[in-house]
Residue frames as a rotation matrix with the C-alpha (Angstrom) as fourth column:
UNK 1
-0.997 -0.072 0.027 163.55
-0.028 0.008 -1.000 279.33
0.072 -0.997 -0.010 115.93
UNK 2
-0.088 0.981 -0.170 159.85
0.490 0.192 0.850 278.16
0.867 -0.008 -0.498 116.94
UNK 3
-0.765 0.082 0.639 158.19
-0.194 -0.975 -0.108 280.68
0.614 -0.206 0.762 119.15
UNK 4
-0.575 0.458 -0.678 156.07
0.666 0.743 -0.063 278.85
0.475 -0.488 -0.732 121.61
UNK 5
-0.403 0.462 0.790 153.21
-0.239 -0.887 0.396 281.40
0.884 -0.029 0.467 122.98
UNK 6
-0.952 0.003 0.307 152.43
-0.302 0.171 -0.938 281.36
-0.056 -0.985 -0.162 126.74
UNK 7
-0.637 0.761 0.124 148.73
0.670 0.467 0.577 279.60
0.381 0.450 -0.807 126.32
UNK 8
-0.610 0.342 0.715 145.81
-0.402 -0.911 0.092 282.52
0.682 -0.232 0.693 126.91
UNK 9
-0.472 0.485 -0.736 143.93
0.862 0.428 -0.271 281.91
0.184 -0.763 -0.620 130.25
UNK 10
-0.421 0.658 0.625 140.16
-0.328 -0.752 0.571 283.22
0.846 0.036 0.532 131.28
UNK 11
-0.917 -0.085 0.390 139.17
-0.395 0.060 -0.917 283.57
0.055 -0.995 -0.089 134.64
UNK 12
0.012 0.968 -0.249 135.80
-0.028 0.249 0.968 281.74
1.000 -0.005 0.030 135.47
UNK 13
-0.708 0.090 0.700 133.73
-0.704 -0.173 -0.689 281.96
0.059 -0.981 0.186 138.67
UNK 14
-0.493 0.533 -0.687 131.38
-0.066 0.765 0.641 279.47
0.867 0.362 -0.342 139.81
UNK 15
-0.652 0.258 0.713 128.27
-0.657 -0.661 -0.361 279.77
0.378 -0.704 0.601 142.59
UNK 16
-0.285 0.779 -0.559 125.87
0.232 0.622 0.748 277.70
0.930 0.084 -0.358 144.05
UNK 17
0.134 0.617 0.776 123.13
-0.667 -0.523 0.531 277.65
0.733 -0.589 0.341 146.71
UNK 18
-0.946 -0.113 0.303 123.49
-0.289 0.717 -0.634 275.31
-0.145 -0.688 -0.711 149.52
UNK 19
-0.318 0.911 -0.263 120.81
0.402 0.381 0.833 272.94
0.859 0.159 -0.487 149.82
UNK 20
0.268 0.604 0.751 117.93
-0.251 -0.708 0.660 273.81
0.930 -0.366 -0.038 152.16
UNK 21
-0.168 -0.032 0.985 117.96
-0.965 -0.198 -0.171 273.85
0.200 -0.980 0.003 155.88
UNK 22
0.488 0.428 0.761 118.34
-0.701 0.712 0.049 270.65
-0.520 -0.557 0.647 157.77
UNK 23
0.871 -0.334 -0.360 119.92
-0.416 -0.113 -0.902 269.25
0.261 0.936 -0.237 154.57
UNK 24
0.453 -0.884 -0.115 123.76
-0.133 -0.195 0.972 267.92
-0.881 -0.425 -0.206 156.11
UNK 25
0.891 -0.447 0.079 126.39
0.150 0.125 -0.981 268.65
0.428 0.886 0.178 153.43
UNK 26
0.537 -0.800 -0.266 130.19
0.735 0.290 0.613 267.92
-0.413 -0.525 0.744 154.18
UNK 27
0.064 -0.796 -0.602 131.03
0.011 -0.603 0.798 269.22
-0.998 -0.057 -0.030 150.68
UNK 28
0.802 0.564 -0.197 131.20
-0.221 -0.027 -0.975 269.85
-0.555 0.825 0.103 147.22
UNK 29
-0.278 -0.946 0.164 133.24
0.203 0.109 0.973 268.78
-0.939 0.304 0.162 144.37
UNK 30
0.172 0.312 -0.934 133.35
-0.864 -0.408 -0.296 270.41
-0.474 0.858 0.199 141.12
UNK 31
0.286 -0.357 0.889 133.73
0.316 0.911 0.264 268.70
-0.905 0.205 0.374 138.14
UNK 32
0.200 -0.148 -0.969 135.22
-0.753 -0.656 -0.055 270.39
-0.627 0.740 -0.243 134.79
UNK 33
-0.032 -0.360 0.933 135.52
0.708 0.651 0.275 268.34
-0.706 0.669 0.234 131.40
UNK 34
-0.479 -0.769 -0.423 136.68
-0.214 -0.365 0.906 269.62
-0.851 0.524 0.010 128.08
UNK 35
0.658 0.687 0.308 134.60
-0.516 0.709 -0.480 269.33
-0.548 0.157 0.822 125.32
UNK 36
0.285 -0.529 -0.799 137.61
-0.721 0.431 -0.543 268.13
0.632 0.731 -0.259 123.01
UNK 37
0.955 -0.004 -0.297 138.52
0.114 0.928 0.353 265.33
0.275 -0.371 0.887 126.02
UNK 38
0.091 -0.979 -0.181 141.86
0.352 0.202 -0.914 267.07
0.931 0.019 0.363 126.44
UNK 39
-0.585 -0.116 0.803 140.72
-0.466 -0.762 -0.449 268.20
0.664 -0.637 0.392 129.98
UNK 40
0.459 0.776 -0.433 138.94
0.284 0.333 0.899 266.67
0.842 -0.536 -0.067 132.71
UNK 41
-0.771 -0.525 -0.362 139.21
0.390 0.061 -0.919 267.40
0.504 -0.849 0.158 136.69
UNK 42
0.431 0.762 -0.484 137.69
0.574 0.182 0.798 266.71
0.696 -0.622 -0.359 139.66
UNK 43
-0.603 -0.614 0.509 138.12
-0.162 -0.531 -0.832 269.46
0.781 -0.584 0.221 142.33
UNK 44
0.261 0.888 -0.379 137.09
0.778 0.039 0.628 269.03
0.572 -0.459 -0.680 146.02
UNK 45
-0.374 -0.318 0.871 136.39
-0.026 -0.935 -0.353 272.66
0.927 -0.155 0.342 147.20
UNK 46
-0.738 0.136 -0.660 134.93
0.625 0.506 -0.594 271.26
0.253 -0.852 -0.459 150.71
UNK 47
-0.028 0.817 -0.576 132.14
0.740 -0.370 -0.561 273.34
-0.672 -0.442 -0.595 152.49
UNK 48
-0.624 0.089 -0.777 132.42
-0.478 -0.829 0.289 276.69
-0.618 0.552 0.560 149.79
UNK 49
0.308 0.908 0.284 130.02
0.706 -0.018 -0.708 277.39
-0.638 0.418 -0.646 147.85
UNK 50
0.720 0.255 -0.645 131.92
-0.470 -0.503 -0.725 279.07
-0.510 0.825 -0.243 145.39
UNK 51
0.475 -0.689 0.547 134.86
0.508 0.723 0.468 278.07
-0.718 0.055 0.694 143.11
UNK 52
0.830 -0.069 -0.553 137.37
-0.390 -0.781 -0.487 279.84
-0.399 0.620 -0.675 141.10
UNK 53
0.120 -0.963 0.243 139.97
0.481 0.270 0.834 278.93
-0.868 0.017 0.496 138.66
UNK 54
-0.025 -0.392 -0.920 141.69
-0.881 -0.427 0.206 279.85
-0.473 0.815 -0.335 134.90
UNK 55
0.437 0.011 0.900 140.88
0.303 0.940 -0.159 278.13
-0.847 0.342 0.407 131.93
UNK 56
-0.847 -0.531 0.027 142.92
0.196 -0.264 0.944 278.19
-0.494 0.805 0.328 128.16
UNK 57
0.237 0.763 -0.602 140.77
-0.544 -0.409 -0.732 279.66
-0.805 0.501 0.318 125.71
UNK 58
-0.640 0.139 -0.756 139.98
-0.657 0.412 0.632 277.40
0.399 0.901 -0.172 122.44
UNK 59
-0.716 0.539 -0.443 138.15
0.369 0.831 0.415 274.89
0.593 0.134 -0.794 123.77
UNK 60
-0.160 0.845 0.510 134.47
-0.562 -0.503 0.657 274.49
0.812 -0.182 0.555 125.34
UNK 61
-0.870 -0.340 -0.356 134.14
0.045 0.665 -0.745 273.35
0.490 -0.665 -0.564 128.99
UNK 62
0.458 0.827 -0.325 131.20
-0.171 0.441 0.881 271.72
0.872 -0.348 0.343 131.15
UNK 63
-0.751 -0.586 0.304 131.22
-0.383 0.011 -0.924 272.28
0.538 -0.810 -0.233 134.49
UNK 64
0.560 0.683 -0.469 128.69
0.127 0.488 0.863 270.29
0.818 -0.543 0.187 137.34
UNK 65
-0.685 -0.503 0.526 129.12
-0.663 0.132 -0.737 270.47
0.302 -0.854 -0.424 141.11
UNK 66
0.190 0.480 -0.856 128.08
0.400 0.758 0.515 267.36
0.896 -0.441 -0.048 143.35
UNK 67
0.258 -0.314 0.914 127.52
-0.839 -0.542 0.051 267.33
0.479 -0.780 -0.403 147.22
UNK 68
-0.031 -0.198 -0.980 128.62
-0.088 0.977 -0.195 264.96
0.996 0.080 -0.047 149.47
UNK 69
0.285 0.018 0.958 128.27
-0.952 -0.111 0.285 263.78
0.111 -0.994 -0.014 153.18
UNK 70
-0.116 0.020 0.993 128.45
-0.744 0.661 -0.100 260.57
-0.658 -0.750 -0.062 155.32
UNK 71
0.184 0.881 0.435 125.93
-0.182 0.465 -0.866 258.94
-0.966 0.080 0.246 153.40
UNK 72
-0.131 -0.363 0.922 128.02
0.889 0.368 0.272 259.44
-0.438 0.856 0.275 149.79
UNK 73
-0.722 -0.198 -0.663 127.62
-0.186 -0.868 0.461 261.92
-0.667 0.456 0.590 146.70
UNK 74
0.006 0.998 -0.060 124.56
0.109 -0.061 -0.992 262.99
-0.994 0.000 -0.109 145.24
UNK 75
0.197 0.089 0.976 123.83
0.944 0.253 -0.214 262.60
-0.266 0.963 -0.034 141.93
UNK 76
-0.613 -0.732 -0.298 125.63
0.673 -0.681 0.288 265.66
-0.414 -0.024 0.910 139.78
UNK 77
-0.051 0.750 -0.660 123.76
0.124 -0.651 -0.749 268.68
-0.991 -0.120 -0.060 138.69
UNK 78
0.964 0.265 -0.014 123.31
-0.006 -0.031 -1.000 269.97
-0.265 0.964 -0.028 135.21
UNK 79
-0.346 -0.912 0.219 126.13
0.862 -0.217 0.458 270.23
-0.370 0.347 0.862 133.01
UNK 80
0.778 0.275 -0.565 126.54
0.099 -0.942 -0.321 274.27
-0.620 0.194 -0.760 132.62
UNK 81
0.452 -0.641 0.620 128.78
0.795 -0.026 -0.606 275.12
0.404 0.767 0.498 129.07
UNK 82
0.427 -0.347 -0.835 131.64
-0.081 -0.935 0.346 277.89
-0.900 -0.080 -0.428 129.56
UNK 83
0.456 -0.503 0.734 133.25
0.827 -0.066 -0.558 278.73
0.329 0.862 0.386 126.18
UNK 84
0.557 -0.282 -0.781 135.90
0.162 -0.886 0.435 281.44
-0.815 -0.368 -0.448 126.96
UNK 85
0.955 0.097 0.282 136.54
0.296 -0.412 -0.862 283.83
0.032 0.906 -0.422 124.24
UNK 86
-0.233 -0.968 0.092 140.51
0.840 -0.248 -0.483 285.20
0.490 -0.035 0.871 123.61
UNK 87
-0.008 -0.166 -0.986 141.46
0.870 -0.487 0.074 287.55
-0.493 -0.858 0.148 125.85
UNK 88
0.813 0.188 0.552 141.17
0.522 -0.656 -0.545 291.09
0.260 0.731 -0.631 124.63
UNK 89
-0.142 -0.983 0.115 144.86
0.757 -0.183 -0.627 292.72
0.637 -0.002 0.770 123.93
């Protein structure tokens, strides 16, 4: 009998400032990639300014948030690394 383990999952939070006054943002969309490539998604979290979700632990993920309005989506911020470690028992 193979024993299939429920995959471990680590919460992550993500923040950002709004841009400055005057500024018109509809909204924001995250962006999460994987470095192994077995992960990628686009999330649009609309006017928030924060974002939360669960990722599997093994692998290392890059996360960037763009805004967007009328006018299109702005070029994407850094890529920030998360590497979540195994849950502790």
């Amino acid at each position: 009998m193979i024993d299939e383990a429920e995959p471990q999952l680590k919460p992550v939070k993500l923040s950002w400032n709004p841009p400055e006054p005057g500024e018109v943002v509809r909204g924001y969309k995250v962006y999460i990639l994987s470095a192994s490539g077995a992960f990628q998604q686009t999330i649009d979290v609309g006017d928030k300014t924060t974002f939360e979700t669960v990722l599997p632990v093994g692998d290392q993920y890059f996360f960037t948030v763009t805004a967007y309005n009328r006018a299109g989506e702005s070029g994407a911020a850094p890529f920030l690394p998360y590497n979540p470690s195994t849950p502790s028992s």
